[in-house]
Each structure stands twice: as structure tokens, then as C-alpha cells.
C-alpha positions in Angstrom: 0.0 0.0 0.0 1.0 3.4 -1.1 2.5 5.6 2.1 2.5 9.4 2.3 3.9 11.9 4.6 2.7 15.3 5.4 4.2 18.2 6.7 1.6 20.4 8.8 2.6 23.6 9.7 2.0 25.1 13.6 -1.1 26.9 12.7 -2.9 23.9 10.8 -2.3 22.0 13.9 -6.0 22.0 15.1 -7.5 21.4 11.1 -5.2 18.2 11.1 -6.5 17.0 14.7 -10.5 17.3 13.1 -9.2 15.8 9.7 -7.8 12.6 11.4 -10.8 12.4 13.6 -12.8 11.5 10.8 -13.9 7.5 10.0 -12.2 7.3 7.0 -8.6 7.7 9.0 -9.6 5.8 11.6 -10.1 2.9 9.6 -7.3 3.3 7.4 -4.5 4.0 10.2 -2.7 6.9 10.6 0.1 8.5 12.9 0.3 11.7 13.9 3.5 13.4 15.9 4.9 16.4 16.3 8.4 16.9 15.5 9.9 16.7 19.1 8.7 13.2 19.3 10.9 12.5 16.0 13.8 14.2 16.7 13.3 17.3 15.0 13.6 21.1 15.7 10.8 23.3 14.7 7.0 23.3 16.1 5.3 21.5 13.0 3.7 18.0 13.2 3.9 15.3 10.6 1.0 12.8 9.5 2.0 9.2 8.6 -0.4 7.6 6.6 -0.5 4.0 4.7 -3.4 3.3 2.7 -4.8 2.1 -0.4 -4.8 4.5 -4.0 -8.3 5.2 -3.8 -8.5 6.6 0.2 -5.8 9.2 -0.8 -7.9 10.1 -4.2 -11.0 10.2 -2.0 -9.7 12.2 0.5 -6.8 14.2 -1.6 -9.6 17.5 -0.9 -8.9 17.6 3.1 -5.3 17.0 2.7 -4.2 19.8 0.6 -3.8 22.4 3.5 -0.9 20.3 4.5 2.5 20.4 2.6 3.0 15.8 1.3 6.9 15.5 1.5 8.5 14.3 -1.3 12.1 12.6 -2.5 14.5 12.8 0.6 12.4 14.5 2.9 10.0 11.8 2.3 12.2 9.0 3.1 13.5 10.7 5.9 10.7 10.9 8.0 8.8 7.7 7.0 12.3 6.1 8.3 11.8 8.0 11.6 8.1 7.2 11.9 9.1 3.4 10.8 11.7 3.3 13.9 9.3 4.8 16.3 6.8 2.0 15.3 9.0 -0.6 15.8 10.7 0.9 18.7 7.2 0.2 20.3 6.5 -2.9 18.7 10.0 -4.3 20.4 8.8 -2.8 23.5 5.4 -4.3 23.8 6.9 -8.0 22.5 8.8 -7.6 25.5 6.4 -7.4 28.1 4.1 -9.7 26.8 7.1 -12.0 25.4 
């Protein structure tokens, strides 16, 4: 399945929060961080989303507000979000292994 990153900016905070709230995310999965929590400076948040071709056509209308990475920066921070998830996957193995 296809992934795509975004990039919101500070002030699009809140529209990302009542975006993502929505049962189309829900159901499709999505991960949302600020860029403390990946390692980052700056006060934007990032949205991690996997999902089929036809969610991100569908839904391509409430996402353009928020700047999809591309190339590099792409890679970049679907490596960080990637780590995180697996960082937590480790982490719960562990105390139910």
C-alpha cells in the first residue's frame, strides 16, 4: 500500500486534529507526531499515513492544506516514523514475550 507523509505547519495543527478524527482515518490508520517526538527542531507535526490508491484520491480534498513531503524529505521521515513503530513494537513484544 502506497504511504505518504505530510508536513503540517503550527497553525494547521487543530485542522489536522478534526481531519484525522474522521472515520475514514480511523479505519485506514494513521500516525500523527509532532516533530519533538521524532527528533526534529521546529514546532510543526507530521501525519504518517498508509493506505490504499483510492483513500488518498477520496480524501486528496482535506489534505491539501498540508505540505506531502516528497524525494529525501520523504524517506526521511517515514524512516523516523518506521523506527518509532517498531521501537514500540520491540517494546510491547517484550512485556508480553
Amino acid at each position: 500500500m502506497p504511504v505518504k507523509v505530510y508536513k503540517i505547519k503550527s497553525e494547521d495543527s487543530q485542522k489536522a486534529n478534526q481531519v484525522t478524527r474522521e472515520d475514514a482515518f480511523a479505519r485506514n490508520g494513521y500516525i500523527l507526531r509532532d516533530s519533538q517526538s521524532l527528533g526534529i527542531d521546529g514546532d510543526e507535526k507530521y501525519l504518517y499515513i498508509e493506505g490504499p490508491e483510492n483513500f488518498f484520491e477520496e480524501q486528496e480534498e482535506k489534505l491539501t492544506d498540508f505540505e506531502e513531503l516528497e524525494g529525501s524529505d520523504k524517506k526521511e521521515i517515514q524512516e523516523l516514523f518506521e523506527k518509532d513503530e517498531e521501537n514500540v513494537a520491540s517494546g510491547v513484544g517484550s512485556i508480553f514475550g
